[in-house]
N, C-alpha and C positions, 0 to 999 in steps of 0.2 A: 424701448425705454430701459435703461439700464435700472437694477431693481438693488436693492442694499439696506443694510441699518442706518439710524444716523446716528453719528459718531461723537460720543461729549470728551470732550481734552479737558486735564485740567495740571497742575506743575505734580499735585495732589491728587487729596480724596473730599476734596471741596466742591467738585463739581458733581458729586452725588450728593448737594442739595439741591439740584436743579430736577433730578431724576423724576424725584416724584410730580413735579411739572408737568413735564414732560408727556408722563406718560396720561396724567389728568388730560392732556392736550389733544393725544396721540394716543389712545388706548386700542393697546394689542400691536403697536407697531415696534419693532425690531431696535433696540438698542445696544449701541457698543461701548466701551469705556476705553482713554486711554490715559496714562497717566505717568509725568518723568519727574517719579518720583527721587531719583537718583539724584537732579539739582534742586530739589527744597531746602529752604523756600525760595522762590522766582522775586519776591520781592525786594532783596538784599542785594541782586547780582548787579550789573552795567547794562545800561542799556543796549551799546552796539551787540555786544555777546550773546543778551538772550534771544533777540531778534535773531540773531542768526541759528540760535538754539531753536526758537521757536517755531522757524520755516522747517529746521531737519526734522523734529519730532513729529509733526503735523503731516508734513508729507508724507514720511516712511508709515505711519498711521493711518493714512486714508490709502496706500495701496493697499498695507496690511490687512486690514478692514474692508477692502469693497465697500465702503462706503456712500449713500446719497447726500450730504449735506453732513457740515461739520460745524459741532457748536461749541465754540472757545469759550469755555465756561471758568475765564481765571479774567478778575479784573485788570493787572496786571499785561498780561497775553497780549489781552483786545488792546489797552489802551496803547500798545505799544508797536501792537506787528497786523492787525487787524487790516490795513489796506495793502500788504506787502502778500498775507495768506490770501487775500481774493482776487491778487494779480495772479498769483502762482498756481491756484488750484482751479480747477474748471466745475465745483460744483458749488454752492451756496454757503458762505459762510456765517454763522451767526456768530457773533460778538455782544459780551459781557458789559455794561458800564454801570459805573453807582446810581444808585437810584435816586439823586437827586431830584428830579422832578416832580415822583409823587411823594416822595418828604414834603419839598414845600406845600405840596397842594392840603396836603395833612397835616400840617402843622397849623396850628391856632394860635401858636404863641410868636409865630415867625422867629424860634429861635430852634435852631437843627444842628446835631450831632455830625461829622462824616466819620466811623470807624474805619480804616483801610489800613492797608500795610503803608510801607515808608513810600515805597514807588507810585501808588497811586495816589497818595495824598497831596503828593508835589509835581504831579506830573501835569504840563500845561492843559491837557485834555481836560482837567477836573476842574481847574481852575475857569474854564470856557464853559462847563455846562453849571457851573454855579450863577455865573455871570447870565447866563442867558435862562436859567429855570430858577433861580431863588436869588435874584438881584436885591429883592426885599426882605431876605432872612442874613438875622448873623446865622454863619455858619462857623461853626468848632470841628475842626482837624484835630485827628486824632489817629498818629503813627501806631498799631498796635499788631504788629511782625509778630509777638510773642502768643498770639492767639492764632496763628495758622500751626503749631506746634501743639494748641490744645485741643483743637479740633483732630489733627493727627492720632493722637494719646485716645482720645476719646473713642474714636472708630478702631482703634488696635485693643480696643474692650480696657483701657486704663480710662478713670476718671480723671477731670480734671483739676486743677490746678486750681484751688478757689483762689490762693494767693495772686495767683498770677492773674487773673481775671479781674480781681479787683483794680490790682493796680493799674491793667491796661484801661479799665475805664475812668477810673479815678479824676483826667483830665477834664472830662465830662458834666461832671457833677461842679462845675465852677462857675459855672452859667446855669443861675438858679431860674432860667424861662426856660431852658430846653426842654423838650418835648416830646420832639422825635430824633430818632435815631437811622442815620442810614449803615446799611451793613454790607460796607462795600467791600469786601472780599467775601468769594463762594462758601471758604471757610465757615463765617460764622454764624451765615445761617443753622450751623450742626452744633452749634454750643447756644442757642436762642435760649433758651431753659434756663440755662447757665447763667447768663449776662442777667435775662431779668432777674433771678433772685439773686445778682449783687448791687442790683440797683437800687438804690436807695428812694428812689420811689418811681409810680409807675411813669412810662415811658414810652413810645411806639416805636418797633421796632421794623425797618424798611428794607426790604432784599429786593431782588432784580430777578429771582426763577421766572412769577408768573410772565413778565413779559418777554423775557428769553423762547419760553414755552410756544406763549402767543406765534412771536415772530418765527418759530421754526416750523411752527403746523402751516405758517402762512407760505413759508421757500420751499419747504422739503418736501419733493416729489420722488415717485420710486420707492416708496420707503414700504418693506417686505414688513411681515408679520413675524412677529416672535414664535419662537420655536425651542422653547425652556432656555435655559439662563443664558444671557446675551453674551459676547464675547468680550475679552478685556486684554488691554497691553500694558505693559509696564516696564519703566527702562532699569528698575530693582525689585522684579517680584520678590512677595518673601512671606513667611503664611498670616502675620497680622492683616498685611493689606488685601491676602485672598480672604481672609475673615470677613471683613469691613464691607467689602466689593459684595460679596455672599448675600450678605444681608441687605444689598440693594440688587438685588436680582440678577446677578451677575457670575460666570466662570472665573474659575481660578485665573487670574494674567500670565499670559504668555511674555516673556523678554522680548521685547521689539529691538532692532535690530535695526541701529542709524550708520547710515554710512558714511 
């Protein structure tokens, strides 16, 4: 059996909210990081381009890494390249979606937030798992790109942007039954603190780590034990993001190297 870390992607430093999942999941096993941070945000680009971005990063990643199981931890990514990385790679891929599901199931008011960047808010995939897991909830879309840049700010040790945080949820607060909140980008699990104190009243707030977590203990075989700070890539290392990285148990990034 081939033995390795498993490997979390993200465009960012959003997939080190999964981290601590992860290792609740998987404690004491081997974690790697990779991260192309050079095209942020993933959410603005074209679809054919990143998809094709997305298989070179990934790949050159899981040689680079000796990796067992790779978990695309960008909503974005998954909803976009997710069956294309599981043709292409031979070991288990786990994939990111909004948590739509257990919003509705949480929701008392049947009325739910989606927070997400532009691409996954509009992307058919979202629209199918609304249809089929919260048929009976209004659901409010809510484009909010400007908050994968405060999550950024935030792990490069700046704070954020109250201005900017409010506005991005401001859309929100219009639909006086919402209730819950999904946080569909990795991002903004790492500004939760944030959003609730500009919330104008309370709220719940829904991510997608624990089940990521779940399903990666449930694929990931081979997966070696930790042996002091995990390894990490990145297509711009630079010493904010080996900061950030740092504090989630992680090596300085090494420049990964696409061909």
């Amino acid at each position: 059996m081939t033995l390795g870390p498993v490997l979390v992607f993200d465009s960012g430093v959003g997939g080190l909210s999964v981290v601590a999942a992860l290792r609740r999941r998987l404690p004491g096993a081997a974690l790697a990081y990779v991260c192309d941070n050079a095209m942020l945000p993933y959410g603005l680009r074209e679809d054919a381009w990143l998809v094709r971005r997305i298989l070179a990063v990934c790949e050159a990643a899981v040689a680079a890494s000796g990796c067992v199981a790779l978990v695309v931890a960008c909503n974005t990514a998954s909803t976009l390249a997710l069956d294309a990385l599981r043709e292409r790679l031979r070991i288990p891929v786990v994939g990111t979606v909004p948590a739509i599901k257990p919003a509705a199931a949480a929701s008392r008011s049947r009325h739910i937030g989606l927070l997400a960047t532009s691409a996954t808010v509009s992307r058919p995939y979202t629209q199918h798992l609304i249809e089929t897991y919260a048929a009976d909830c209004v659901v409010r879309r809510v484009a909010a790109d400007a908050l994968v840049r405060e999550a950024e700010r935030r792990l490069a040790g700046e704070p954020p942007d109250p201005g900017v945080i409010e506005a991005a949820l401001s859309p929100l607060w219009d639909d006086p039954e919402l209730d819950t909140v999904v946080l569909g980008c990795t991002h903004f699990p790492l500004l939760r603190d944030a959003l609730a104190a500009a919330a104008p009243r309370a709220v719940a707030w829904v991510d997608s780590s624990d089940a990521i977590a779940r399903r990666t203990a449930q694929v990931a075989a081979g997966v070696t034990l930790a042996a002091g700070p995990g390894p990490s890539l990145a297509t711009a290392p630079d010493p904010a993001l080996a900061a950030a990285l740092a504090r989630f148990g992680f090596a300085a990034p090494r420049r990964l190297v696409i061909d």
